[in-house]
N, C-alpha and C positions, 0 to 999 in steps of 0.2 A: 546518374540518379536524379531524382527529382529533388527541389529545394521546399525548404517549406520556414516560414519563419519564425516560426511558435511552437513548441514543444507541446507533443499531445496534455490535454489539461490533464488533471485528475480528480475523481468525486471522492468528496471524505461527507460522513453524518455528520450533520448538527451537533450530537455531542461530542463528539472527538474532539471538535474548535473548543467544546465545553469544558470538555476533560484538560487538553493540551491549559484555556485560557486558569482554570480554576488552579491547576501546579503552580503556572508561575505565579500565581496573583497568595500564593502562600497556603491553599488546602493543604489537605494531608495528600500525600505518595505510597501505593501500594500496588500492586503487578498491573490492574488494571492500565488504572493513571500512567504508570510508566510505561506500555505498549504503546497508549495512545499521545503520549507525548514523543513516542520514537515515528509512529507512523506518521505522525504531522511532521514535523520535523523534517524528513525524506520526503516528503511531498512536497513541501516549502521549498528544498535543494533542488530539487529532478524534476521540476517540473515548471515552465513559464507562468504555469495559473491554476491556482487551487481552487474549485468550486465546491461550495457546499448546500446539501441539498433545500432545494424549495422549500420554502414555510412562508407562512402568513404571521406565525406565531414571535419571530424575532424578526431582528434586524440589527446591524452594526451600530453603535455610537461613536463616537470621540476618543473611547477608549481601543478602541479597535484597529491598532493601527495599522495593520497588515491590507485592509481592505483601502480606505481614503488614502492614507501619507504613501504607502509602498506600493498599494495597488496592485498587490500579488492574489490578495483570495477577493473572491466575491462571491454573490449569491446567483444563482441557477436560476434564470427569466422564466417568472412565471407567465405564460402562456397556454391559455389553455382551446384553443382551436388548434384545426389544421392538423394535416395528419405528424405533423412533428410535433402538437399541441398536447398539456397532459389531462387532455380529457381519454386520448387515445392510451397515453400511456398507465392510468388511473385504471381503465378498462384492461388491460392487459397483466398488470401489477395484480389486480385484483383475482384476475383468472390463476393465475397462479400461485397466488393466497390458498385458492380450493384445491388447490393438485397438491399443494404442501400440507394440507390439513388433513389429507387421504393417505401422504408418503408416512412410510415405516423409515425409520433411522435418522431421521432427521433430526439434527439437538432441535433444544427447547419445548420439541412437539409432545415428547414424551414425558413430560416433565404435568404434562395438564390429562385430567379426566379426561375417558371418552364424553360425558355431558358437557365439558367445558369445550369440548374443539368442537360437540356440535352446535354450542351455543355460537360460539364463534365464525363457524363458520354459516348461519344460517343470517348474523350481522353483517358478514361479506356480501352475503347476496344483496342482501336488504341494500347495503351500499354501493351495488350495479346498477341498481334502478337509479337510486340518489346523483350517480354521477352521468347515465344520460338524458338524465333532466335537468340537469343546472350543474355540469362543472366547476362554474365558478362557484358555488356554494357549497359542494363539495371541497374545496380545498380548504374549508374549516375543520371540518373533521379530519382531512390529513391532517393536515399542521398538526392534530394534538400533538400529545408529549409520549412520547415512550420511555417509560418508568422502568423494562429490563435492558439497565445500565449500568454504568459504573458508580461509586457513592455520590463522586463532586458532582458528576453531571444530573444525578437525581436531583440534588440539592436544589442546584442549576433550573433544570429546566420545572422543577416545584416551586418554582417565586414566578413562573411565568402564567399568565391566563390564556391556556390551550384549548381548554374546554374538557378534558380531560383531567379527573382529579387520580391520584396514589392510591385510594381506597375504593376505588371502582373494583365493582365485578373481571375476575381473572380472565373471563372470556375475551374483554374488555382490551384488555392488555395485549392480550395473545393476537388478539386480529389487528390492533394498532400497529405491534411489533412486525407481524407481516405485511402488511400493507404498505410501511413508510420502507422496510428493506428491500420488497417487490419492486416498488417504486424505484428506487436507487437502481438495483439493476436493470430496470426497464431503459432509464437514461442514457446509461453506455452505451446502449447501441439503438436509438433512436434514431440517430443518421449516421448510417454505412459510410457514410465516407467521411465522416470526423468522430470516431470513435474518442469514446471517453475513458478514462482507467477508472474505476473503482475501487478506494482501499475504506474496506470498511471499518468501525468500532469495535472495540474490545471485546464484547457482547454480541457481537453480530460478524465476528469473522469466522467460530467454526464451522457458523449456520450455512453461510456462506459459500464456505469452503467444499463442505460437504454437498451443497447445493448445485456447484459445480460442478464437482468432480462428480457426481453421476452425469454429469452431461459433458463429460472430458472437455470442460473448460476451464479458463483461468480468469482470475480478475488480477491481478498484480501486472501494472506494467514493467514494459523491457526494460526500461530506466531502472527502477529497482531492481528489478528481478536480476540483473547484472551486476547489482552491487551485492545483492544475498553472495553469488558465486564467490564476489574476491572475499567475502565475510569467513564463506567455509573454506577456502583454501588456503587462507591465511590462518586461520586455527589449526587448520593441518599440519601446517608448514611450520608456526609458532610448537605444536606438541610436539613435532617428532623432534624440533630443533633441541626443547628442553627434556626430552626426553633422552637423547643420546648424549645431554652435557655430564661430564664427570661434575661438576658443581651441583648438582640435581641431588645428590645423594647428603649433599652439604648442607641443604635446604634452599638453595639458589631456586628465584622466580616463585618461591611458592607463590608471590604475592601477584603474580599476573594472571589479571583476567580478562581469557581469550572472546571468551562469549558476550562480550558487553558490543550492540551493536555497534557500526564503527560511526556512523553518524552524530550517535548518542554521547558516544564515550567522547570526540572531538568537541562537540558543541558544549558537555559540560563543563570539560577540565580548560573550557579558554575562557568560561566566566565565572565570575567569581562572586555572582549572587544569581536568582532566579530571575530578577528583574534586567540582567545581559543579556540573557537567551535569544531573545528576538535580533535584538544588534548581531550578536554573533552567529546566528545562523544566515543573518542576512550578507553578512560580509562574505560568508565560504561561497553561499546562493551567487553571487555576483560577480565574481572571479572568473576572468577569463576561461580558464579551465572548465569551469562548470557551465559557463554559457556552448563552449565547444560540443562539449560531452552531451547535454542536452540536443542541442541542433543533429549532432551527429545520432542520437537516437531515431528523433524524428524522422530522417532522412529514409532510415533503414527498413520504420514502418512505412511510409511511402511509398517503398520498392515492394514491401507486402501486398501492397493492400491495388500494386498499379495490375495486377492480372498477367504481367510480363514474368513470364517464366525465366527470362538472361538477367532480371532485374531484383527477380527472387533471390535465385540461384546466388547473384554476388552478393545481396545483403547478407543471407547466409552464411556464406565463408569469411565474410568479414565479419559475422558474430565471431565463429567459431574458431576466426584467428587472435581476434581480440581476448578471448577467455586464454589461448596459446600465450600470447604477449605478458594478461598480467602476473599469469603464474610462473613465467619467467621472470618479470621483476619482483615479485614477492621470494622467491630461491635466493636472487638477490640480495633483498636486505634481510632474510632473515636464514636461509639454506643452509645448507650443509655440502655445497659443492657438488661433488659425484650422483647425488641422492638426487636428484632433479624433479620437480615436481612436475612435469611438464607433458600435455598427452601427444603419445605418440600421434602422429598422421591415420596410422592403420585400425587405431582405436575410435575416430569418430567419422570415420567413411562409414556412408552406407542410407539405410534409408534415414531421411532428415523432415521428421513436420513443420512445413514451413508455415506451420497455424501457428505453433509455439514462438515464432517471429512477433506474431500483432502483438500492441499492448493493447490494455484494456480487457474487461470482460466481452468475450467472443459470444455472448450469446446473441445468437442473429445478425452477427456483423457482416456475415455476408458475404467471408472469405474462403475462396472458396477451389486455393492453389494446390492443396492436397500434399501429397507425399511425395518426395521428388531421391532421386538416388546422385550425391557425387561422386563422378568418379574417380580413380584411383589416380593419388601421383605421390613423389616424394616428399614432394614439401609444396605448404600452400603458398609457397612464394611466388608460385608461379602467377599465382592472381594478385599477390597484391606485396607491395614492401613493406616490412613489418615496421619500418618506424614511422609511415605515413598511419598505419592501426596504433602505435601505441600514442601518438600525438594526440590522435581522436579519446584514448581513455584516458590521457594521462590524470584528467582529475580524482580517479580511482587509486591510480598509485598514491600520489600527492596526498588525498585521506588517510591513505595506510601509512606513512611516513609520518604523516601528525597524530597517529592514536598515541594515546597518554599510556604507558606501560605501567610505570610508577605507581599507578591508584587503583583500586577494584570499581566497581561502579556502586558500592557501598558507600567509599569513598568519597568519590564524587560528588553522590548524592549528598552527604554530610556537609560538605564544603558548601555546593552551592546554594541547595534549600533551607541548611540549616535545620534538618530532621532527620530523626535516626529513622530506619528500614530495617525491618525482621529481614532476618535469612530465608527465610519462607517465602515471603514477597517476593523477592530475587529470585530463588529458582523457580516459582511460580510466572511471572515474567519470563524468563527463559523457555520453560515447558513449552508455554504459550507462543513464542515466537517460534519454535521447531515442530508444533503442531500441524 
């Protein structure tokens, strides 16, 4: 396999850093807030370099320490020539602003008058013309603020001068909101061969999502998307444990809660105010383990993305041994023996998309390996030794060994924000993450 030294970056919105920064800095907490304190969070872990998107409108201070002192997030080089330049990508964002102003079922979309999407979408046009006559003056107008968000980051980007006010015309909003999320996804896949992951805002992940999935793509990278797997497997494996214990009927474990993601729930329960957070996510970020796990990500998109079919083929079975491996260690520490959580060989032969390989959002990335079939054997030992795969995830187990059992993420939150959370927020939150 190829080496590569830097784990694919990933794009997060401007508010999300808003949202994540307004939590720790003492705002209120509610479903939103808390997605987007989980999403950063996992980006900051799984990923060499958080970028967040282009603006004119901020920029980092002193207080920032993630970008200067640690040097993990930065902002996305404005550049606007060249065909990787985002006059190109402004024009392209924009275009499919209008194809989204035409779709049926897309949130948000339906939520505005037909007079308002045509208002809006008639401001899109207007700002085609604006962006092939002076790009650079067009990124004034991007930059505005987009106002459908979460409370903190309203607040947030409402003491900033966008040029864009909260009382503007709703058309106003609507064509903002697409043009800055267009954008975002335009960036991932600007250059084919350094694809970007996109995890969007709180606000802008159904749109997203839904946006995708009519175009049988993903934006979530493999890094995460790998950790969702041990998330649900290990709930699995946690219910049916508590579910077959005679002490269940006693009231044993009511108090565990499985669904608190595993990122979240670790990074809480090790500090002991909100002003820890950053330290402590930095310490797990930094750990051998996680630099491994990371590299070995990258590795795997490289074998995607090389066009080499024996180079696909083994990253493949090395995903699909890895997912083998950690639900073997998770039976481990939490099983029940006999009951194995464990997929058979016979169960995930067969045809394999090795699209679902790349990270990042796949729109236009330009891969283009197709569907490939492995053939049958008894065990995938044959390609590979399982502890040379579980070495590569061990940071995955190692998270699931330090999830806090003990506390709910009600909990949690209690302790370290020092603010109480409706029960509504919490499972709102959740909805939200299984959505």
């Amino acid at each position: 396999m190829f080496t590569q030294k830097k784990s694919l970056p990933f794009l997060i919105d401007n508010s999300t850093y808003f949202s994540f920064k307004s939590a720790i800095g003492g705002k209120d907490i509610n479903a939103s807030v808390l997605y987007n304190l989980t999403n950063f969070l996992e980006c900051l872990i799984f990923t060499d370099q958080v970028i967040l998107a282009p603006t004119v409108s901020w920029c980092p201070d002193v207080s920032d320490i993630l970008f200067e002192k640690h040097k993990v997030c930065s902002q996305y080089p404005i550049k606007t020539d060249g065909n990787n330049g985002l006059q190109n990508v402004f024009i392209k964002a924009l275009v499919s602003s209008t194809t989204d102003l035409n779709s049926h079922g897309l949130p948000i979309i339906s939520r505005y008058s037909k007079k308002e999407i045509k208002a809006a979408n008639a401001l899109i046009n207007n700002w085609k013309e604006e962006v092939q006559k002076s790009p650079k003056e067009f990124l004034k107008t991007y930059s505005g603020a987009v106002f459908e968000t979460d409370n903190n980051s309203k607040d947030y980007v409402n003491s900033l001068n966008t040029g864009i006010e909260i009382n503007d015309d709703r058309h106003r909003h609507l064509a903002q909101y697409l043009l800055r999320t267009n954008v975002a996804l335009e960036i991932t896949s600007i250059d084919p061969n350094n694809p970007i992951a996109y995890h969007p805002h709180s606000h802008r992940k159904k749109f997203v999502s839904s946006k995708l999935s009519k175009l049988n793509k993903e934006a979530m990278g493999l890094a995460t998307s790998l950790l969702k797997t041990i998330e649900s497997s290990a709930e699995q494996v946690i219910t049916r444990r508590i579910d077959n214990s005679m002490l269940s009927s006693l009231g044993a474990f009511s108090h565990i809660d499985t669904q608190c993601p595993l990122i979240l729930n670790i990074v809480l329960s090790g500090s002991n105010s909100a002003s820890e957070i950053i330290e402590n996510a930095m310490k797990i970020r930094n750990t051998r383990e996680a630099k491994r796990y990371r590299n070995w990500i990258s590795k795997l998109v490289i074998a995607v993305k090389s066009g080499k079919f024996s180079e696909q083929l083994e990253a493949e079975n090395e995903l699909i041994n890895a997912k083998i491996q950690l639900n073997n260690e998770l039976e481990k520490l939490y099983g029940l023996g006999e009951n194995r959580l464990v997929h058979k060989t016979s169960s995930i032969l067969g045809a394999v998309d090795i699209e679902k390989l790349a990270t990042g959002n796949l729109l236009g990335a330009g891969i283009s390996a197709g569907k490939y079939f492995i053939g049958k054997s008894a065990t995938l030992s044959d390609y590979f030794h399982n502890k040379n795969i579980l070495h590569k995830v061990a940071f995955l187990v190692t998270l699931q060994k330090q999830r806090e059992m003990d506390s709910t993420l009600k909990d949690l939150i209690t302790r370290t924000f020092g603010k109480q959370i409706v029960k509504d927020e919490i499972e709102i939150f959740y909805k939200s993450l299984n959505s």
